[in-house]
BATORZA-123961 format. One line per 10 residues: number of its first residue (from 1); their letters; for each residue z, x, y of N, C-alpha, C. Coordinates in steps of 0.001 Angstrom, whole numbers. Each point is the difference from the previous one (the first is absolute). Layout:
<sites>
NUM = A = Z X Y Z X Y Z X Y  ...
</sites>
This chain:
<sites>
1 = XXXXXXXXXX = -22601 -34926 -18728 -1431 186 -108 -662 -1359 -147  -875 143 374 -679 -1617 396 -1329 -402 -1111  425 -1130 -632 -821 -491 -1867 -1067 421 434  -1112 623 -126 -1324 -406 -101 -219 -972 -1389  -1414 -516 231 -135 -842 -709 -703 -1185 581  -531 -1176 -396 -642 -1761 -165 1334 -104 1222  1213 -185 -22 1231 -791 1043 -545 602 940  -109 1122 598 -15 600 1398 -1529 -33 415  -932 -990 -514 -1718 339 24 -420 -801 1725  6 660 549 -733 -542 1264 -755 -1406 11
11 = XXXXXXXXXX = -849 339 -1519 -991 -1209 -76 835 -1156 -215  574 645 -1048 1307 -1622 -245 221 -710 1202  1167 938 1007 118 -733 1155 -1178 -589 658  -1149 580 131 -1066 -886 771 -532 -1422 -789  324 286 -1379 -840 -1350 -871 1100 -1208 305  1416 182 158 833 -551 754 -202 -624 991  -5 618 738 -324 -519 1597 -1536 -360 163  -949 141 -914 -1184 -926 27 354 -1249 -1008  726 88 -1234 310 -1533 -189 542 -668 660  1476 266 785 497 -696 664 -648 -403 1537
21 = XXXXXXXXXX = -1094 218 258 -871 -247 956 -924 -910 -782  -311 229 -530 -1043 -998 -1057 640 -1063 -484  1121 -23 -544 477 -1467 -157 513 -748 1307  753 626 828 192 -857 1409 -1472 -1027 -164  -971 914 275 -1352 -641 644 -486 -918 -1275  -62 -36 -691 -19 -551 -1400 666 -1711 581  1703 577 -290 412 -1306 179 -303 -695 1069  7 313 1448 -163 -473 971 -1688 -627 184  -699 225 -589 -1068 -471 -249 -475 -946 -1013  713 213 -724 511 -1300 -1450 410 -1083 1219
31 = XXXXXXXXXX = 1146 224 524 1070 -620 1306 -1244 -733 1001  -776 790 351 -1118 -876 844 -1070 -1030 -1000  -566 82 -753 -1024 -773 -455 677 -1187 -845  1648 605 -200 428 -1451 -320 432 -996 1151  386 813 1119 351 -974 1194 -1248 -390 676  -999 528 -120 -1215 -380 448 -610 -1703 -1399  602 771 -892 -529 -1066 -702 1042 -1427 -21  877 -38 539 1455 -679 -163 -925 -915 1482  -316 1063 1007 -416 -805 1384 -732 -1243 179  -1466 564 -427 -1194 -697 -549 468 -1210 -882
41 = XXXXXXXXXX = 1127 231 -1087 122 -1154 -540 1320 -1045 418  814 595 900 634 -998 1006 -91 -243 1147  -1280 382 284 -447 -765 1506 -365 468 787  131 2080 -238 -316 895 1018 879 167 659  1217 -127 91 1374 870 813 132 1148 -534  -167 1058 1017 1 1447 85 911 487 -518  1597 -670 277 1102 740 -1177 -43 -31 -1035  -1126 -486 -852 -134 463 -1585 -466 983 170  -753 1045 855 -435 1267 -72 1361 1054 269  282 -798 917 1695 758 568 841 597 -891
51 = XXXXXXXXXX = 92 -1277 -893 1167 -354 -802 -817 1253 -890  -1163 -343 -1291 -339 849 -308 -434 1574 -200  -271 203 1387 931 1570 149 936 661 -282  990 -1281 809 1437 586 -588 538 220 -1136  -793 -1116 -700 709 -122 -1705 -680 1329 -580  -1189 -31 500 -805 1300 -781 466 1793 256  166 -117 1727 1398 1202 258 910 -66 -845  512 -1244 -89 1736 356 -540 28 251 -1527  -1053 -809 -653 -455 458 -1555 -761 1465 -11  -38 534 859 -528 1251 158 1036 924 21
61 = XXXXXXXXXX = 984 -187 661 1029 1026 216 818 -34 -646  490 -1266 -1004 276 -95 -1238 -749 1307 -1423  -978 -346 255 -238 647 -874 -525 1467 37  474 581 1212 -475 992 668 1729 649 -703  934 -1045 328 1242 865 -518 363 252 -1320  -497 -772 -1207 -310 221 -1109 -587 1397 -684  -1041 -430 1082 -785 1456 -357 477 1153 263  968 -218 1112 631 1441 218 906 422 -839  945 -1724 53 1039 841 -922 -498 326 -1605  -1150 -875 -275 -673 583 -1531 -558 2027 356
71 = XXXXXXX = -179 103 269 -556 1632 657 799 631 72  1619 -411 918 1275 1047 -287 470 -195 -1138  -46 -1218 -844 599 393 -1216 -591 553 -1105  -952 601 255 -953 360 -984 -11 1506 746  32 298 914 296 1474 526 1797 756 -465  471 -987 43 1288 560 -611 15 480 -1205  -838 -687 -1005 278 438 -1550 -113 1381 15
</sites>
């Protein structure tokens, strides 16, 4: 028979998948205004925006997995 209850709440899963959409864009936008700001102050080469994306993706999906695995372990108890 299947828990009802807060673990199985639809909303849960959606507040999920709107944080982890919200921080991607979060970081990756942190990721731009620092490579934008990195540009401007070394001369205007475009791969500080580049670069900054990426760091801001990859600190994004970092912490995109945190969050998940914080959420399954807190669904297990």
């Amino acid at each position: 028979m299947k828990k009802s209850g807060f673990d199985n709440s639809p909303w849960r899963a959606a507040g999920l998948v709107g944080a982890v959409g919200i921080d991607i864009v979060v970081c990756m936008l942190l990721g731009y205004f620092a490579g934008s700001w990195m540009s401007g102050y070394m001369g205007g080469n475009k791969l500080w925006i580049a670069g900054g994306l990426l760091a801001g993706l990859f600190i994004g999906i970092l912490n995109v997995i945190f969050l998940i695995k914080f959420f399954l372990e807190e669904t297990n108890e």
